[in-house]
C-alpha positions, 0 to 999 in steps of 0.5 A: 796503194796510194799514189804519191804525191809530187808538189812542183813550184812555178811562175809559169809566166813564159812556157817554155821547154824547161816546164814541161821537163820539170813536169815529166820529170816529176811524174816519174814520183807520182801525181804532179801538182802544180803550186802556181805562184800569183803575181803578188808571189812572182813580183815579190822577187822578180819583175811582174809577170806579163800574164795575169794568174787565171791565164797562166792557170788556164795554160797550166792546168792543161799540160799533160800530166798535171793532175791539180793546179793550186795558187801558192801566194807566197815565195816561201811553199810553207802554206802549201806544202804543210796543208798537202804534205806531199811525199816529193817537192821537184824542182830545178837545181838552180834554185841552190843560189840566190833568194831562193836558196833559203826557200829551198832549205826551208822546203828541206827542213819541212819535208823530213817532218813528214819524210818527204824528199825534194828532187831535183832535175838539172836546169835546162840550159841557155834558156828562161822565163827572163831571157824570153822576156828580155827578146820579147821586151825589143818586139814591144807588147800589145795596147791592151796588155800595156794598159791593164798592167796597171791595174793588176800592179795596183792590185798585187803591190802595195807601192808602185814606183814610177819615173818621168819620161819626156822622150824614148831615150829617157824612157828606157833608161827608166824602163831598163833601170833596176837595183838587185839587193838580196836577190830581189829585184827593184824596178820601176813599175810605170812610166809617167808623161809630165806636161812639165817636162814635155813642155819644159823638154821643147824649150816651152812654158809648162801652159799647155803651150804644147798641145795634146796631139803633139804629146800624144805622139810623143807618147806613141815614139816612147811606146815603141821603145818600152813595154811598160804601163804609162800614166798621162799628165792631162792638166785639167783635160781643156774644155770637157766638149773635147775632153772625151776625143782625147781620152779615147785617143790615149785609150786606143795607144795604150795609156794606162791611167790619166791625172787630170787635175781640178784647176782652171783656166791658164795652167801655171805650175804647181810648184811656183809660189805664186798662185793667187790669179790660179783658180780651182774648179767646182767639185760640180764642174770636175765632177762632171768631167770625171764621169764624162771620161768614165762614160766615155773610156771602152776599158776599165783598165783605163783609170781616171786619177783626179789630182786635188789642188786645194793644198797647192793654192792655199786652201784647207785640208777639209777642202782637199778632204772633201773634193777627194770624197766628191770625186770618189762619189763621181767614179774616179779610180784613184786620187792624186794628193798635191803639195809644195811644202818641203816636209810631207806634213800636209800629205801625211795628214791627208792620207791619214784622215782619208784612211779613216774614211769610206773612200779607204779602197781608193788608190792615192797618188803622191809627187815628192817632188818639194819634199824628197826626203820622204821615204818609199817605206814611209809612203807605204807605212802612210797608206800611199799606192803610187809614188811618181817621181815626175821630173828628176830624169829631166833635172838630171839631163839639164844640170849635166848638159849645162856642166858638159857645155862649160866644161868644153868651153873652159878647156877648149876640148872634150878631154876632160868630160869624156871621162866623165861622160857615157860612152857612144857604145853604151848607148847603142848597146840601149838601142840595139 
């Protein structure tokens, strides 16, 4: 007689003892198989698994009593459970609330047109994948799982979100941030070191007055608070003889991905009016800094993004247009379309013609920060890989401190900011 077939839906991204007695619990049915859900699957829902899928795969396929591991792509086990039409689905019962509650009625609905039957073990309690995250999250993460994370959310997502950090404080606000909306949760998925804000931070001027060592260590302060991938702001990367010391320096910490854009000589902000003494590179010159950092970086993980100025200083977009595909040509990983307009006319005209090029695989990057009225959704509808907001958490902390002071000032007293304000255990519970 045939042996029946058990089908059990896992992240199976932190093992722990509630996996192995859902396991056991499903051998008692028949031959387990395992439908392993992929990071595209898992981050659909929930926060990005800490492991990539051929690593989960091989902890899973070498558990006792799992016959078969199969990648199950989606949330919803329709594919899977169709294609096997196993006589069991097993899972825990604490899939009865939230976002996965229509999955399981949908899992229900397909297995009686086979007769088949879900069971279901009681959740094990006071203990989960998150919960270990979380206790992980205070222990901190590892350089190079830090910076191939990046990459792997390239991968699986089609918009990645990432916020500015100008100090650790600000930095796990932005980590621990997140929105909850039927079930799924929204994140931010990188963090982003800004040269403005870093600079702006110090009570400096955004020239490069604040050199890299100097933001690099502040980079290590943040690492040690957060676990999220970061992306560095590395202007234009200074003189290309020392370009390759500082690269591997970001490397070493962790840094996921650099911007380096194509100006020269003294930095002055993008966003000011006045740029008529700003110069832009050589497509050759840049080049040639594109492929020093590729020769020079030891991880792929580590990703050269190169930032076009064209539209910032007035040029055409056939000017923008054809840097982009110079600096693909030159190995870069990603590009990073910059805009001072208030719409997103320029941008969208950019990505659209890029699109229709050979260059289409290529991530791009946008900053809205001139035209914030722009959509993620119509960011990802236009083809955009990563929208970083790059110096709202410091716009916020100034306007707040500024009203904060006048306030004390005009009363005589904190009385009435203090309700206002957040309170002294809040932010220790952050920190603890």
């Amino acid at each position: 007689m045939k042996k029946k077939i058990v089908y059990v839906g896992m992240s199976a991204d932190i093992i722990h003892n509630g996996h192995i007695e859902l396991i056991n619990f499903a051998k008692k049915y028949g031959t387990v198989i395992v439908g392993l859900l992929t990071d595209k699957a898992i981050s659909s829902y929930k926060s990005f698994p800490l492991l990539n899928f051929n690593q989960r795969l091989s902890i899973i396929k070498n558990i006792k009593f799992v016959t078969k591991v199969i990648p199950q792509d989606t949330l919803d086990y329709s594919k899977n459970l169709k294609k096997l039409k196993p006589d069991y689905v097993a899972h825990g019962d604490d899939w009865k609330v939230g976002i996965q509650s229509k999955v399981r009625a949908k899992v229900i609905k397909l297995l009686k047109k086979w007769n088949g039957r879900l069971v279901e073990k009681k959740y094990t309690e006071n203990i989960s994948s998150t919960k270990i995250k979380n206790q992980l999250k205070k222990a901190g993460t590892l350089p190079d799982l830090r910076r191939s994370k990046l990459k792997r959310l390239l991968n699986e997502k089609k918009l990645l979100k990432v916020i500015e950090c100008h100090n650790p404080i600000s930095a796990m606000i932005g980590e621990n941030s997140f929105y909850e909306k039927k079930g799924r949760r929204h994140e931010f998925d990188a963090l982003w070191s800004s040269s403005l804000t870093d600079s702006v931070s110090r009570g400096m001027e955004d020239n490069q007055s604040v050199d890299y060592s100097v933001r690099i260590s502040g980079v290590s302060d943040i690492f040690n608070v957060t676990t999220k991938p970061l992306i560095f702001d590395i202007d234009n990367g200074g003189k290309i003889e020392h370009l390759g010391n500082t690269i591997k320096k970001l490397e070493n910490l962790g840094v996921s991905a650099i911007v380096m854009e194509d100006k020269v000589g003294l930095k002055r902000n993008s966003l000011f009016d006045d740029q008529k003494n700003v110069q832009q590179d050589t497509i050759k010159n840049f080049s040639k800094k594109i492929k020093k950092i590729i020769n020079t970086r030891i991880d792929n993980n580590f990703l050269v993004v190169s930032r076009i100025e064209s539209l910032i200083l007035g040029k055409s977009l056939g000017d923008a247009l054809k840097r982009a595909k110079s600096y693909c040509d030159a190995g870069t990983d990603a590009v990073l379309i910059h805009s001072k307009q208030k719409t997103p006319s320029e941008i969208v005209q950019f990505i659209k013609r890029f699109k229709k090029t050979k260059y289409s695989h290529i991530p791009v990057f946008c900053v809205p920060s001139s035209y914030p009225s722009v959509s993620e959704k119509e960011l990802e509808n236009l083809g955009f890989n990563v929208v970083i907001y790059a110096n709202q958490l410091l716009r916020t902390a100034y306007l707040n401190m500024k009203k904060t002071c006048n306030a004390i000032l005009k009363d005589g007293s904190a009385k009435k900011v203090n309700k206002k304000i957040s309170s002294i255990k809040e932010i220790l519970n952050l920190i603890s």
